[in-house]
C-alpha positions in Angstrom: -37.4 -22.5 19.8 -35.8 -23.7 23.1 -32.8 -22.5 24.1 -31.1 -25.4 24.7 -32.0 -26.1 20.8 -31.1 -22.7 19.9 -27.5 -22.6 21.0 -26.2 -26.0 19.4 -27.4 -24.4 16.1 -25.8 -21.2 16.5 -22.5 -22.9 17.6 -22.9 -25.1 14.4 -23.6 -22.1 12.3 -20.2 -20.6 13.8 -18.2 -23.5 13.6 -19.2 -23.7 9.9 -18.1 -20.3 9.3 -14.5 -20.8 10.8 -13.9 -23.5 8.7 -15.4 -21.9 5.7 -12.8 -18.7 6.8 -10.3 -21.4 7.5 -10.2 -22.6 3.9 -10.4 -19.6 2.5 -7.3 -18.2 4.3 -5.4 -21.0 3.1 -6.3 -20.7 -0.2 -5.3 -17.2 -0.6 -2.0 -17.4 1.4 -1.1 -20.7 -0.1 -2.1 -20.8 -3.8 -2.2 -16.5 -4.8 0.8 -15.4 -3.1 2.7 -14.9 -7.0 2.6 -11.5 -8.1 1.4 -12.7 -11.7 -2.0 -14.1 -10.1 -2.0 -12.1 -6.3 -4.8 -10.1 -7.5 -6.6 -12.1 -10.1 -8.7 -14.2 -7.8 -9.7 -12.9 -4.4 -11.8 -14.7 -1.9 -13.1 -13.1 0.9 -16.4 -14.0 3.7 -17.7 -10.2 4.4 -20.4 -10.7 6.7 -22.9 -8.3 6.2 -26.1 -7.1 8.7 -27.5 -10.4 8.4 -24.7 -12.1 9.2 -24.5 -13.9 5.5 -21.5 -14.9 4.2 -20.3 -13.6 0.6 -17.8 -14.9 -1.9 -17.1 -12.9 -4.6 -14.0 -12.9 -7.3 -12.1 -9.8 -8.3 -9.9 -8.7 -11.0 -6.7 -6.8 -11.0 -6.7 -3.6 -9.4 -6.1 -1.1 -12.0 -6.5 2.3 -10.2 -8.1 4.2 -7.0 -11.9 3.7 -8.2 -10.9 -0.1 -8.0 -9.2 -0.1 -4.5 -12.3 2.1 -2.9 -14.5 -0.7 -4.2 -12.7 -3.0 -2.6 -12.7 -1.7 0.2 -16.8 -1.2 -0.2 -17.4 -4.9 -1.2 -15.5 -5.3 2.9 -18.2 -4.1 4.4 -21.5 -5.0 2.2 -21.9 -2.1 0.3 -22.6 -1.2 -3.2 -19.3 -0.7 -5.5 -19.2 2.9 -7.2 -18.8 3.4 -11.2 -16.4 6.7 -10.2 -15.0 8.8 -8.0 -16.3 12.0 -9.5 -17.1 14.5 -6.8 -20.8 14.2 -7.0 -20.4 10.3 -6.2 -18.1 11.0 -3.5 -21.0 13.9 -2.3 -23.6 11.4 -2.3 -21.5 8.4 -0.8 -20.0 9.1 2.5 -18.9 5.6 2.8 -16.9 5.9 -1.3 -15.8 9.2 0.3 -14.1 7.6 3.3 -12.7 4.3 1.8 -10.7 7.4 -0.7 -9.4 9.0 2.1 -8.4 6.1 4.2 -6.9 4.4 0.8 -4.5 7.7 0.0 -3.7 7.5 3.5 -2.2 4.1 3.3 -0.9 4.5 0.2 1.3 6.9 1.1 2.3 5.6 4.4 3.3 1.9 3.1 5.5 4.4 0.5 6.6 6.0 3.1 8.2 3.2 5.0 10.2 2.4 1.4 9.3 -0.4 -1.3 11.3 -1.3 -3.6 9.5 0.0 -6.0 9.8 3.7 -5.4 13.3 3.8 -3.7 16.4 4.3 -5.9 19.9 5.3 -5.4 21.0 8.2 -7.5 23.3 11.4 -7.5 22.1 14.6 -7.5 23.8 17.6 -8.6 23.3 21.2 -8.0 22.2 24.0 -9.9 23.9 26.8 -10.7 22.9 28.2 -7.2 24.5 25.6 -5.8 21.2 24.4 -4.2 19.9 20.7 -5.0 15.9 21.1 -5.2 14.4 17.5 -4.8 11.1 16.3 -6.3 7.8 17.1 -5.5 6.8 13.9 -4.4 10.0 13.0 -2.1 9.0 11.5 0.6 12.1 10.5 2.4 16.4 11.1 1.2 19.0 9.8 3.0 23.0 10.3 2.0 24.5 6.6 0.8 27.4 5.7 -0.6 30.5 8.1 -0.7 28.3 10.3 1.0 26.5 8.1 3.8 29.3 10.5 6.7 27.2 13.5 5.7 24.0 14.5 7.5 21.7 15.0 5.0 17.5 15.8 4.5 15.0 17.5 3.3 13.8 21.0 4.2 11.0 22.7 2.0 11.9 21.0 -1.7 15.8 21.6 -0.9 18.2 19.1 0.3 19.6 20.3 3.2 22.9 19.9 4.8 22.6 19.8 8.4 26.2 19.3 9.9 27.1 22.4 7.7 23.7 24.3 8.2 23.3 25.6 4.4 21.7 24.8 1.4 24.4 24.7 -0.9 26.7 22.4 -2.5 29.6 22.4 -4.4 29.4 18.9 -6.1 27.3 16.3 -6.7 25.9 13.9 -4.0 24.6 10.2 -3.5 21.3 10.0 -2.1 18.9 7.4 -1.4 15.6 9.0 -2.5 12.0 7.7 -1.4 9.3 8.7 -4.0 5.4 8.9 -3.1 3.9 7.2 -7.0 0.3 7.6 -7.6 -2.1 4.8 -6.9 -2.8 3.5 -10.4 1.7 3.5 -10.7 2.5 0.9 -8.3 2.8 -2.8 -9.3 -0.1 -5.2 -8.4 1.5 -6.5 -5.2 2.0 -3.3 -3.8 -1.9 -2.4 -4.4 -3.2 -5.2 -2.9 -1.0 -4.7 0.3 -1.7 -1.3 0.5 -6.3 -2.4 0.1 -5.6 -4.7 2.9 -3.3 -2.1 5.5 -6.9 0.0 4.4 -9.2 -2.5 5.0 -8.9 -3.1 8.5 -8.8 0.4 9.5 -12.3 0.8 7.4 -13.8 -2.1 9.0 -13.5 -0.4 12.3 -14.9 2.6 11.5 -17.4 1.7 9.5 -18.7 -1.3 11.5 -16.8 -2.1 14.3 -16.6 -5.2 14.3 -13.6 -6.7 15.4 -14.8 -10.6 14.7 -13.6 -9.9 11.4 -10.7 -8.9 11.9 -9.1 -12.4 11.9 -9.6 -13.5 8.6 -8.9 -9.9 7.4 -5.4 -9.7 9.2 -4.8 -13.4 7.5 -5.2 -11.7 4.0 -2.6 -8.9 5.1 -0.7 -11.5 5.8 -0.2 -13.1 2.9 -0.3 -9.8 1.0 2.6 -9.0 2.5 4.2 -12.2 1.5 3.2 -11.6 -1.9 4.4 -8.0 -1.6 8.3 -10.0 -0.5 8.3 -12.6 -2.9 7.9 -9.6 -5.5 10.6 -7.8 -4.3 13.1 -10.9 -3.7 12.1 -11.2 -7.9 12.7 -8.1 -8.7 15.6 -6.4 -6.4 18.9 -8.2 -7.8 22.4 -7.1 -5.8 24.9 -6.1 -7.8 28.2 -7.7 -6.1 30.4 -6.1 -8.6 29.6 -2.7 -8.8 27.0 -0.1 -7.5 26.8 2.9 -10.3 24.4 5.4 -9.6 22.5 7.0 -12.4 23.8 10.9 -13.2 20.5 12.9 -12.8 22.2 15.9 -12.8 19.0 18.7 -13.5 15.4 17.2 -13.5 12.2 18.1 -14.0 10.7 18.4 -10.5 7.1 16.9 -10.7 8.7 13.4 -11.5 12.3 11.6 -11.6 
């Protein structure tokens, strides 16, 4: 075919494809941005080898096995019935999408959602030492206490303007938890699958052309991921009461 034929098809073919991407993108951030439906219908053009265009729907994201498929389905490839170490073995691509999901998943905890930060008061034991849980990702001194200079060192809160580990009374903390995967709330998932999916992209593919229409869907994740919270975090203009934890079990609050 002539060139000059060959390049108005090819810009058609493009053009086509924006505005396919175009609609989808409004769809998504327009019509699923409630937490009750974020997840229940997911649209998304993945443009594989040949350069074809897929649509497929997905259902809500129940645990990790579910967010490394997504994550698959990104970049063409074949979804996996587990992640039993023999798949992950055999599927270096299953393998990666794992660690690049658990990577995100604890970063976006990291930076504090409403869903694993809480307010409490911890007391100390009867070596006046206050061991924290083994998931804490982040505590902070708040309320009464908020003048004190306080973190974590090993599993121990840690008084640094004092330099010891002990404590004669209770303290209010604001505590950052890491929850498993499969324990977060739909909106949370689906932001974290998307922070993921643009990192995989590139290393799997680099291809930065789809980027766009990826970093649309983050987008309205995220807004998704607010609109939850704004639902769901309700200030109390009367009172803020923390609840007494006193001695807990340390694998979980």
């Amino acid at each position: 075919m002539p060139e000059p034929i060959i390049r108005p098809v090819l810009w058609s073919f493009q053009a086509l494809r924006s505005l396919i991407e175009a609609v989808l993108w409004w769809f998504n951030s327009t019509l699923k941005t409630d937490v009750e439906t974020a997840s229940l219908l997911i649209l998304a053009p993945v443009c594989s080898d040949t350069g074809a265009l897929y649509i497929y729907r997905e259902n809500m994201i129940n645990d990790e096995r579910d967010g490394v498929n997504r994550l698959l389905k990104f970049i063409g490839e074949n979804t996996v019935a587990s992640l039993s170490e023999q798949t992950l073995n055999n599927n270096a691509d299953a393998e990666d999408a794992l660690d690049i999901l658990r990577q995100y998943t604890s970063e976006v905890q990291e930076q504090g959602v409403y869903i694993n930060t809480e307010k409490i008061l911890l007391s100390p034991d009867t070596n006046k030492k206050i061991t924290l849980p083994k998931n804490t990702l982040n505590v902070t001194a708040t309320g009464r206490d908020t003048y004190r200079n306080l973190v974590q060192r090993k599993k121990l809160l840690y008084d640094i303007d004092n330099n010891t580990y002990l404590f004669d009374s209770a303290v209010e903390v604001e505590i950052t938890l890491e929850l498993d995967f499969d324990e977060l709330p739909e909106s949370v998932k689906s932001y974290i699958i998307m922070r993921a999916v643009i990192t995989f992209i590139i290393n799997k593919k680099g291809d930065s052309a789809r980027l766009p229409y990826t970093e649309n869907q983050l987008n309205a994740a995220r807004a998704a991921l607010d609109k939850t919270r704004n639902k769901n975090i309700k200030p109390n203009m009367l009172h803020n009461n923390l609840p007494q934890l006193g001695r807990f079990n340390n694998n979980r609050l």
